[in-house]
C-alpha positions as CSV (number, residue, x, y, z in Angstrom):
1,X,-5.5,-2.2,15.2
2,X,-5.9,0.9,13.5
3,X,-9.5,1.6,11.6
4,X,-9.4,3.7,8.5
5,X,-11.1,6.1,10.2
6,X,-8.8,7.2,13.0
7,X,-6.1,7.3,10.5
8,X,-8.7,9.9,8.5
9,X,-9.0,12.0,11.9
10,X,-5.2,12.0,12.3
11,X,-4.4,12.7,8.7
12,X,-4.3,16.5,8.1
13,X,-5.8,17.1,5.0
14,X,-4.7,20.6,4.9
15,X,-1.1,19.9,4.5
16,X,-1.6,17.2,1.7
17,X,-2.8,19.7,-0.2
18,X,-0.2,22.6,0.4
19,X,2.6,19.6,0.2
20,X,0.7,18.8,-3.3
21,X,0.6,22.5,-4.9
22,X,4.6,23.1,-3.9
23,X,5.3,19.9,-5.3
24,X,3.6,20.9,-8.3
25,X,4.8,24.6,-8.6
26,X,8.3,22.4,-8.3
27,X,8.1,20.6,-11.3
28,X,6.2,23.0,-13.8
29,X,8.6,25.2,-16.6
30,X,7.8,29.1,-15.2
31,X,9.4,30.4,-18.2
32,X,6.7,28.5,-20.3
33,X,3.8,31.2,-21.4
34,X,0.8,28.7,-19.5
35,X,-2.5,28.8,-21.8
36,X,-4.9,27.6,-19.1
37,X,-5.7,28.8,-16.1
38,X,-8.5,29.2,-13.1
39,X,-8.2,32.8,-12.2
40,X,-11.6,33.9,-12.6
41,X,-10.6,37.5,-13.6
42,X,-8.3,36.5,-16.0
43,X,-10.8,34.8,-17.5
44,X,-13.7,37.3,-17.9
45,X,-10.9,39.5,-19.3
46,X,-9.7,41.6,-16.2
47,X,-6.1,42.4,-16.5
48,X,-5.4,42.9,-13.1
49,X,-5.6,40.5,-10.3
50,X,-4.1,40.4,-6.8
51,X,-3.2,36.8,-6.9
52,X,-2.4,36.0,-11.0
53,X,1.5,35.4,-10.6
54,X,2.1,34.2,-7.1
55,X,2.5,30.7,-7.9
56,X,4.8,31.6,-10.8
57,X,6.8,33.4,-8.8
58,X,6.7,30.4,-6.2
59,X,8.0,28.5,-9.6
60,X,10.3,31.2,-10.5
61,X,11.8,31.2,-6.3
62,X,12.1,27.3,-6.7
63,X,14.5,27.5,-9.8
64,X,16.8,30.1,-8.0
65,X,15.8,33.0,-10.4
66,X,15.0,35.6,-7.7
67,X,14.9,38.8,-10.3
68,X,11.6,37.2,-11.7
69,X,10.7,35.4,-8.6
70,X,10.2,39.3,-7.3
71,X,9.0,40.8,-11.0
72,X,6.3,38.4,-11.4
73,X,4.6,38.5,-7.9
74,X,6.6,40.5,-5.1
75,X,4.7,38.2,-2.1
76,X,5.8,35.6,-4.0
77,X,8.8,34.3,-1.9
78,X,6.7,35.4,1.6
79,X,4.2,33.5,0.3
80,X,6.2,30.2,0.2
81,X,7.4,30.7,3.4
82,X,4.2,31.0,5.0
83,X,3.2,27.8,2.8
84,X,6.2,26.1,4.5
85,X,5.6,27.4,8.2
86,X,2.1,26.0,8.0
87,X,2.8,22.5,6.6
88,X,5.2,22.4,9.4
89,X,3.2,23.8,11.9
90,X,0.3,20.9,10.7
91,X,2.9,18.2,10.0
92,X,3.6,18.3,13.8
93,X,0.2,18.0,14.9
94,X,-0.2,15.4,13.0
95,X,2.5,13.9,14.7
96,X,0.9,14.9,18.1
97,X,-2.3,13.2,16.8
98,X,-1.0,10.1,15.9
99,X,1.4,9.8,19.0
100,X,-2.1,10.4,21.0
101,X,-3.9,8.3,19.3
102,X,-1.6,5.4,19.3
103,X,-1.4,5.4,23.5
104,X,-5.1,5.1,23.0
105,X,-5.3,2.2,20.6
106,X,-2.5,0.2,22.4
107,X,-2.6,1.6,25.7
């Protein structure tokens, strides 16, 4: 029988977490003017940041709206698609993992 912690090694915590920001960038209203966030250069006042946008225009990309999608961040769309590849790319080892693990376990 399975321990909890072999099923901690196989689990890949990395893609939980990307799975659990798309999921969220899914469900939240882009169009909504947001009031908090954690950018730390938005909130000592810098107007300009690198990154400020790119899960909006995730947000933006997931409601089909691909004007604002590109207007508010223009990696936006590449950066989902790397997101994607690399949830994939884990999700299968994970597999791999588990499939290894289990001919160890059971023989």
């Amino acid at each position: 029988m399975a321990t909890i912690r072999s099923i901690i090694k196989i689990i890949e915590w990395e893609a939980i977490f990307w799975t659990a920001g798309l999921i969220y960038l899914f469900f939240i209203n882009p169009y909504q003017v947001q009031h908090f966030t954690l950018c730390p250069f938005h909130n000592l006042g810098i107007t300009f940041c690198p990154g400020c946008g790119l899960g909006r225009s995730i947000s933006f990309f997931y409601h089909a709206d691909f004007f604002h999608s590109l207007r508010t961040h223009p990696l936006g769309i590449a950066a989902f698609i790397l997101i994607s590849f690399r949830i994939f790319k884990l999700s299968k080892n994970m597999i791999k993992n588990f499939n290894n693990n289990k001919e160890v376990m059971y023989g």
